[in-house]
Structures are given as C-alpha cells and as structure tokens.
C-alpha positions in Angstrom: 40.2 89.4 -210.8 40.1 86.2 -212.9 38.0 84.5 -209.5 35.6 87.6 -209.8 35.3 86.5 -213.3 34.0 83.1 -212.5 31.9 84.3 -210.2 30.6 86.8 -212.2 29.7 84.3 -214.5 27.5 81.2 -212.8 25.7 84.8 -210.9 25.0 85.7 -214.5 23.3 82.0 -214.7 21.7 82.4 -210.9 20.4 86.0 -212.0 18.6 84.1 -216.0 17.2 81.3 -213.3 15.8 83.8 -210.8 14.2 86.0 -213.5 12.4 82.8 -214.9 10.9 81.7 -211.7 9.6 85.5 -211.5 8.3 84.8 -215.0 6.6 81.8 -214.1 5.3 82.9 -211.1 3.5 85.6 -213.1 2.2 83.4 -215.9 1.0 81.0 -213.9 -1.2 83.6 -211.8 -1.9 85.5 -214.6 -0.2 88.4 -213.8 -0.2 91.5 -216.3 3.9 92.2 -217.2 2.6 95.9 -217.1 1.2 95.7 -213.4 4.8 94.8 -212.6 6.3 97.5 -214.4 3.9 100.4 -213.3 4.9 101.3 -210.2 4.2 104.3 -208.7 7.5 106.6 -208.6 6.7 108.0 -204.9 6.9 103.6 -204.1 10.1 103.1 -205.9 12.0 106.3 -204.3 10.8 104.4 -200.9 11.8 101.4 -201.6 14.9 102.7 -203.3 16.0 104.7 -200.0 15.2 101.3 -197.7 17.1 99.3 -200.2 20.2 101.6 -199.6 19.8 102.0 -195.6 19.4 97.9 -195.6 23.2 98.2 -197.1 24.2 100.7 -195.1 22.8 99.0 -192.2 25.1 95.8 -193.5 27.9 97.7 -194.1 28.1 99.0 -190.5 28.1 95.6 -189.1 30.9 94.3 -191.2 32.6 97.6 -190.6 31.9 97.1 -186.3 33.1 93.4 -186.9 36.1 94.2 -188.1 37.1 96.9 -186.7 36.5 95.0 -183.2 37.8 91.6 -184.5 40.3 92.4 -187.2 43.6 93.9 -187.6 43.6 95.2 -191.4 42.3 98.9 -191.5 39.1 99.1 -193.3 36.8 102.7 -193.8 33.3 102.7 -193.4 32.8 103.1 -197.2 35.3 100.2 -198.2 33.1 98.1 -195.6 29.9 99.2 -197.4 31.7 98.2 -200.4 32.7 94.9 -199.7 29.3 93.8 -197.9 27.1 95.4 -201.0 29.7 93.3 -203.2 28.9 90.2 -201.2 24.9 90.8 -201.4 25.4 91.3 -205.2 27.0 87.6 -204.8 24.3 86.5 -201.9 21.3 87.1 -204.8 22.5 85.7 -207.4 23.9 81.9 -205.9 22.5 79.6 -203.1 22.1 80.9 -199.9 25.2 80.5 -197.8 27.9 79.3 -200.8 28.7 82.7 -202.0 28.1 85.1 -199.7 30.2 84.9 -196.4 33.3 83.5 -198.7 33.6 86.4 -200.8 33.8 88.3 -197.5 36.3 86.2 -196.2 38.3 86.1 -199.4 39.0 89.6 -199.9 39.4 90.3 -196.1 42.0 87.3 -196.7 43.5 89.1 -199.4 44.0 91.8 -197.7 46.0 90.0 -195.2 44.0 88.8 -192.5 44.0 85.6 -191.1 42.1 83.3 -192.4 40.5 82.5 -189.4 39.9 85.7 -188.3 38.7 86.5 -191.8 36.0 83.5 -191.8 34.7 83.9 -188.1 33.7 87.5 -188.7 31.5 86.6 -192.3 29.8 83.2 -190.1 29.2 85.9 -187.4 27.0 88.1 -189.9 25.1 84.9 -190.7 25.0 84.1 -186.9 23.5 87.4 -185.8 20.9 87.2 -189.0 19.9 83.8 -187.4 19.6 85.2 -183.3 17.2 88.1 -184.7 15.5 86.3 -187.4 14.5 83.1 -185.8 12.7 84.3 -182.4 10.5 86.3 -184.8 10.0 83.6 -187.0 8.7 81.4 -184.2 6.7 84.3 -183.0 5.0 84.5 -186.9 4.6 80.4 -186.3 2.6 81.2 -183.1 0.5 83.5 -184.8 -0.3 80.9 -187.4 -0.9 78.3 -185.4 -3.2 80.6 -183.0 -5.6 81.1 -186.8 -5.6 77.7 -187.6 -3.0 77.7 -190.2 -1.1 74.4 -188.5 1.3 73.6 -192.1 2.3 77.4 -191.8 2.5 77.1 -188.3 4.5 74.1 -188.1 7.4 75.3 -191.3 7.6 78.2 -189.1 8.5 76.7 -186.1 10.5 73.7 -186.9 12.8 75.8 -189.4 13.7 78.3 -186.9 13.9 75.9 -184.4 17.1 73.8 -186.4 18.9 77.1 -187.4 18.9 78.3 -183.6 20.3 74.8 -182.6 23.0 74.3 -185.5 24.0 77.9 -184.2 24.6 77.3 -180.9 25.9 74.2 -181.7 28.6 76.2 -183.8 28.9 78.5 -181.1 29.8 75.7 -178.6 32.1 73.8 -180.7 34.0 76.8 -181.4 34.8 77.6 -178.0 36.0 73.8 -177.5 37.3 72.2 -180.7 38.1 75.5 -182.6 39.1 75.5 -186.1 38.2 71.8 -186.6 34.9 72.2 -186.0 34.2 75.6 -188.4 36.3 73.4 -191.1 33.8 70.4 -190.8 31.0 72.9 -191.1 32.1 74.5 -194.5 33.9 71.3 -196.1 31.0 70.5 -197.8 30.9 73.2 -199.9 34.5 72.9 -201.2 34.8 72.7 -204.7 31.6 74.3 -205.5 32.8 77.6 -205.6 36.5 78.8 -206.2 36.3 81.3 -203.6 35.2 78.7 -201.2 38.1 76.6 -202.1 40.6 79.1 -202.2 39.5 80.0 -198.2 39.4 76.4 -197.1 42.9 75.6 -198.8 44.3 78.8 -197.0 42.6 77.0 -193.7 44.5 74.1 -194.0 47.8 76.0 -194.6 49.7 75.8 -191.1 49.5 79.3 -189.4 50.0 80.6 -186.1 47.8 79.2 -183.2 44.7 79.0 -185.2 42.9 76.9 -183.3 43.6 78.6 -180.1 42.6 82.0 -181.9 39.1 81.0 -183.3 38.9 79.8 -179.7 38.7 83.0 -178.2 36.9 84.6 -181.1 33.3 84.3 -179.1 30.6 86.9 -178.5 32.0 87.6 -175.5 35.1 89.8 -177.4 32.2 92.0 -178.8 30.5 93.0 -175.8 31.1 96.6 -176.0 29.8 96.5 -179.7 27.1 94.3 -179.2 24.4 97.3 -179.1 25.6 98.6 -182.3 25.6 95.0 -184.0 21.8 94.2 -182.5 20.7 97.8 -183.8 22.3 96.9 -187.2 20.9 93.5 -187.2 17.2 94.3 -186.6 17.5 97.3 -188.9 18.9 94.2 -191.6 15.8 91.8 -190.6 13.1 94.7 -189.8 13.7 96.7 -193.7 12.3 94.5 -196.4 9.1 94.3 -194.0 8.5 98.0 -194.4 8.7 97.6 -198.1 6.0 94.9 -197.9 3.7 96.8 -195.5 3.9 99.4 -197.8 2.7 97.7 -201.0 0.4 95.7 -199.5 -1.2 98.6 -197.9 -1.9 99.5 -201.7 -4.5 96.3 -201.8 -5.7 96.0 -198.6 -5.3 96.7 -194.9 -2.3 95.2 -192.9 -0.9 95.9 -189.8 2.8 96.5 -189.4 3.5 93.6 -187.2 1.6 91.6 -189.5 4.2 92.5 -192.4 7.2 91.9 -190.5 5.3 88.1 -189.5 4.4 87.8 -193.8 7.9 88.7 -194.4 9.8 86.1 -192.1 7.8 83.6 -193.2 9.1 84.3 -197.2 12.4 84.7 -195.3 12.5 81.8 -193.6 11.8 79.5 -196.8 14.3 81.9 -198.8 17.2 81.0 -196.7 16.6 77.4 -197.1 19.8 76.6 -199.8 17.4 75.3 -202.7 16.8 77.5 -205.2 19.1 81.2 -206.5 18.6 83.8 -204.2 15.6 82.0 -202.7 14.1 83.0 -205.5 10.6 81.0 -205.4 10.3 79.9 -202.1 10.8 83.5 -200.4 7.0 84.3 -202.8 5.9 81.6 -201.8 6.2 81.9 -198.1 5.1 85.4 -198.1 2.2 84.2 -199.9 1.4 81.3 -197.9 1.5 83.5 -194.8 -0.7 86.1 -196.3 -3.1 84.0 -197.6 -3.6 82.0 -194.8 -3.3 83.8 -192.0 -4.4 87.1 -193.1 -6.5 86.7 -195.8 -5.1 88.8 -198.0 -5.3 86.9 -201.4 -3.0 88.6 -203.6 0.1 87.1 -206.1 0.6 90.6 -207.5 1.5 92.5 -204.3 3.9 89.7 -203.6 5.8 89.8 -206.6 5.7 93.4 -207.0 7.2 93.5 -203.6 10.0 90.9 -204.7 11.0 93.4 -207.3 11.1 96.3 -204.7 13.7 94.2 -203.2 15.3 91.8 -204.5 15.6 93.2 -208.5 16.4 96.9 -206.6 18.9 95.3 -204.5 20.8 93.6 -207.4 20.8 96.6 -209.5 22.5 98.8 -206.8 24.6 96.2 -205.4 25.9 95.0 -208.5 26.5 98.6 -209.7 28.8 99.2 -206.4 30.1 95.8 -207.5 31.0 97.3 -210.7 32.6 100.5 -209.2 34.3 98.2 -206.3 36.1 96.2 -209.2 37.2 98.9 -211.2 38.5 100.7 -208.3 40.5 97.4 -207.6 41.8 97.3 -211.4 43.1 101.2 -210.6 44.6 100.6 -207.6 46.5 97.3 -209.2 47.8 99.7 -212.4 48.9 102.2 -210.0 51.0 99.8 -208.0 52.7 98.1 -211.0 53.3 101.0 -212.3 55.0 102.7 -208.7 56.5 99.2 -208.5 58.2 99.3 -212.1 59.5 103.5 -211.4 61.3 102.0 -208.6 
C-alpha cells in the first residue's frame, strides 16, 4: 500500500496542475465559473452513464486479455476494478508513465509473470493506437479537404509515428523478445516506483522469458479478437458521443464530425506533455472545431472536458478508493487466519 501512497500523492499534484490549466483556459476566454457549473441534470445523467460504459467497456478488455493471456484467475468486476484504478492513475500523470504499470504491477503481485503481466497492459495501449490512429488520419483528411493544412498536417503525421512505433514493437517482439519491450520502457525507470518495481522484476532471471513474450503476438488472441475490437471502438467511439451531445446544445454537428473533433483533442492529449493531456486535448478539440467546422465555441469544449475527464476522475478514483480498502480487508483477514494457525 505504501507504493499506492506515493502514487496517490504526485496524482494529487497531477489532479492541482490539471484543474489550473482548466482555470486558465476559462479566464483567459472569459468563461463564466457558473456556465461550467450549470449543467443540465438530463446531460450529466448522460454523460454519467457513458462515463461508466467507457469503464466497463475497459474493464472487459483487460478482463478478455487476461483471461486469454494470463494464468491468475480474475472476475469480471476485479477486472473492472483494476482498469478503473488504472484510469484514476492514467488522469492524473503523463500519458503512458502511470497507467499500463499499475496494471502490470498488481497483475505482478498477484503472481503473474512479469512478462506476461507487462505484454497484456502494452496490448491495451496497442489496440487504443490500431483504432484510434486510422480515424485520426481520416479527421486529418477531412481537414486537409477544408483548407485547414496545420490541422491537417498534426493529424496526419502524429498518427502516422504511433502506427509505426507499434508495429515496430510488434515486430521486435516476435524477434528479439524481452529485450526489445525493456529498451522501450527503460526510459521511464525511476520516474515512477511502480515502473521501477516492474522493470527490476524484468531483469530478475525467470523462466524462458524471452521465448514467452515471443509467442505472446496477436495471433494467440484470434478467437478474442471480435470481442477486443468491439471493446476498443466502444473505448475510442464514447467520449465523442459526449461531445456531439453538448455541442449540439450551441450549434449543429453531425456525429461523424464529433468523433473527427474528438480525435483530434485525443490525438494532442496522448502526446506525454502535460497531466492527463490536460490542455492540449481542449485545444485540439478546439482547433478542429474552429477550423474545420466553424463552430467557434471555448465553452462547449470545456464543458465537455468536465463531462469527461472531471466525471471520469470522480468515479474512478471512488472505485479506487473502494479497490484499496477492499485490499486493506483482505490483508487483515489473512494476517489474522495466518496468526490462528
């Protein structure tokens, strides 16, 4: 618990950081506070309900993924558990530090292998690139098509790397195996305890690591792959309701158009620079609103940033809550069997 702790406490950091840039935002496009606050009950039971089937829908990827690639037993509501924890984690920190190592730290403290442990959290992010990317591009062509080349152009050449480095990952793994997933994450050793704790566990000798992570491609989870794709889109696809539906408030917008406005934010979010991409997800949103569609409007942005992200953190940090006091129980309950022995 005492790791939890210290992550608990630079997320407290990320969460002041991300709250200020939302701040800022709203001064500096003179935003009304009470704009922000007002909204309508029938929008934040929506977004509310997507918020929770965007968890779910993460939840029964990591449940699929380890229940295909995994040997430690796992229930569906653990799994929801675990990958709401990790989202909790995800918002608060820089993309891609937090996030897949809290997953593959409790799975490894469970008793997985390491390597198996890692793989499936890179796989999440993997699949969240395959879907994510091709729509990306397809947002850049629509940009480019009105004109909008500096849209056009982040939307096209961002994409474009994170497709590469993944296949590049997905390559080396089937040929170099674990060296070439521990040259990937070494960078982020010693930023984040978790982090370090996997990566030291990596380097601890085990049996036929290399040779494992080796066979650990998609082609092991071709019976699953429906299910994974379905979750997937339903991950990518959720966040964009949200938006068409608050921006419908100001203006018209076609569907399609929102899912475009949305991977554009998205594909600036991911970019490890700022807490939870908080900043550069508005402003790509923005940009792509503005731009493209001519919808000029700060306040539907950041009012759907609240719908979202701020919703998200308060229920996943609340199932974080529950998730660690159900961990405290279950230790208390063992010493205690332990010491009636």
């Amino acid at each position: 618990m005492s790791r939890i702790r210290q992550l608990l406490k630079r997320s407290l950091a990320g969460l002041i950081v991300s709250i200020g840039i939302t701040l800022l935002i709203a001064t500096l496009f003179n935003i009304p506070l009470a704009t922000l606050l007002s909204i309508p009950p029938s929008l934040l039971l929506l977004s509310l309900g997507l918020c929770l089937a965007r968890l779910l829908a993460q939840g029964v990827r990591f449940h699929l993924l380890v229940q295909h690639l995994s040997a430690t037993p796992m229930s569906m509501g653990e799994a929801f558990m675990i990958r709401s924890v990790s989202e909790f984690f995800a918002l608060t920190t820089i993309p891609f530090i937090a996030d897949e190592a809290v997953r593959a730290w409790i799975l490894i403290e469970k008793g997985e292998n390491p390597v198996v442990a890692i793989w499936i959290a890179f796989i999440e992010l993997i699949l969240d690139v395959l879907v994510s990317a091709p729509i990306a591009l397809l947002a850049g062509a629509a940009a480019l098509s009105r004109g909008a080349i500096s849209v056009a152009l982040m939307l096209i050449i961002i994409p474009a790397l994170q497709l590469i480095l993944v296949t590049t990952l997905l390559k080396q793994s089937r040929h170099q195996g674990l060296e070439s997933l521990r040259r990937l994450t070494s960078r982020l050793e010693g930023r984040l305890p978790v982090f370090r704790r996997v990566l030291n566990t990596l380097k601890q000798p085990g049996p036929n690591q290399a040779s494992l992570l080796k066979t650990l491609s998609f082609s092991r989870i071709k019976t699953i792959s429906a299910g994974l794709l379905a979750a997937t889109v339903a991950v990518m696809l959720i966040p964009a309701i949200t938006l068409y539906a608050v921006f419908s408030s100001y203006t018209a917008i076609g569907f399609i158009e929102a899912i475009f406005a949305f991977h554009a934010g998205n594909t600036l979010g991911v970019l490890p620079v700022t807490v939870g991409g908080a900043g550069l997800t508005e402003a790509g949103v923005y940009l792509f609103s503005s731009r493209v569609l001519g919808v000029y409007s700060w306040i539907a942005v950041v009012l759907w940033r609240i719908l979202t992200y701020y919703l998200t953190l308060i229920v996943s940090g609340a199932i974080l809550i529950y998730y660690v006091l159900k961990r405290l129980r279950e230790g208390i309950k063992s010493s205690r069997d332990a010491k009636s022995v």
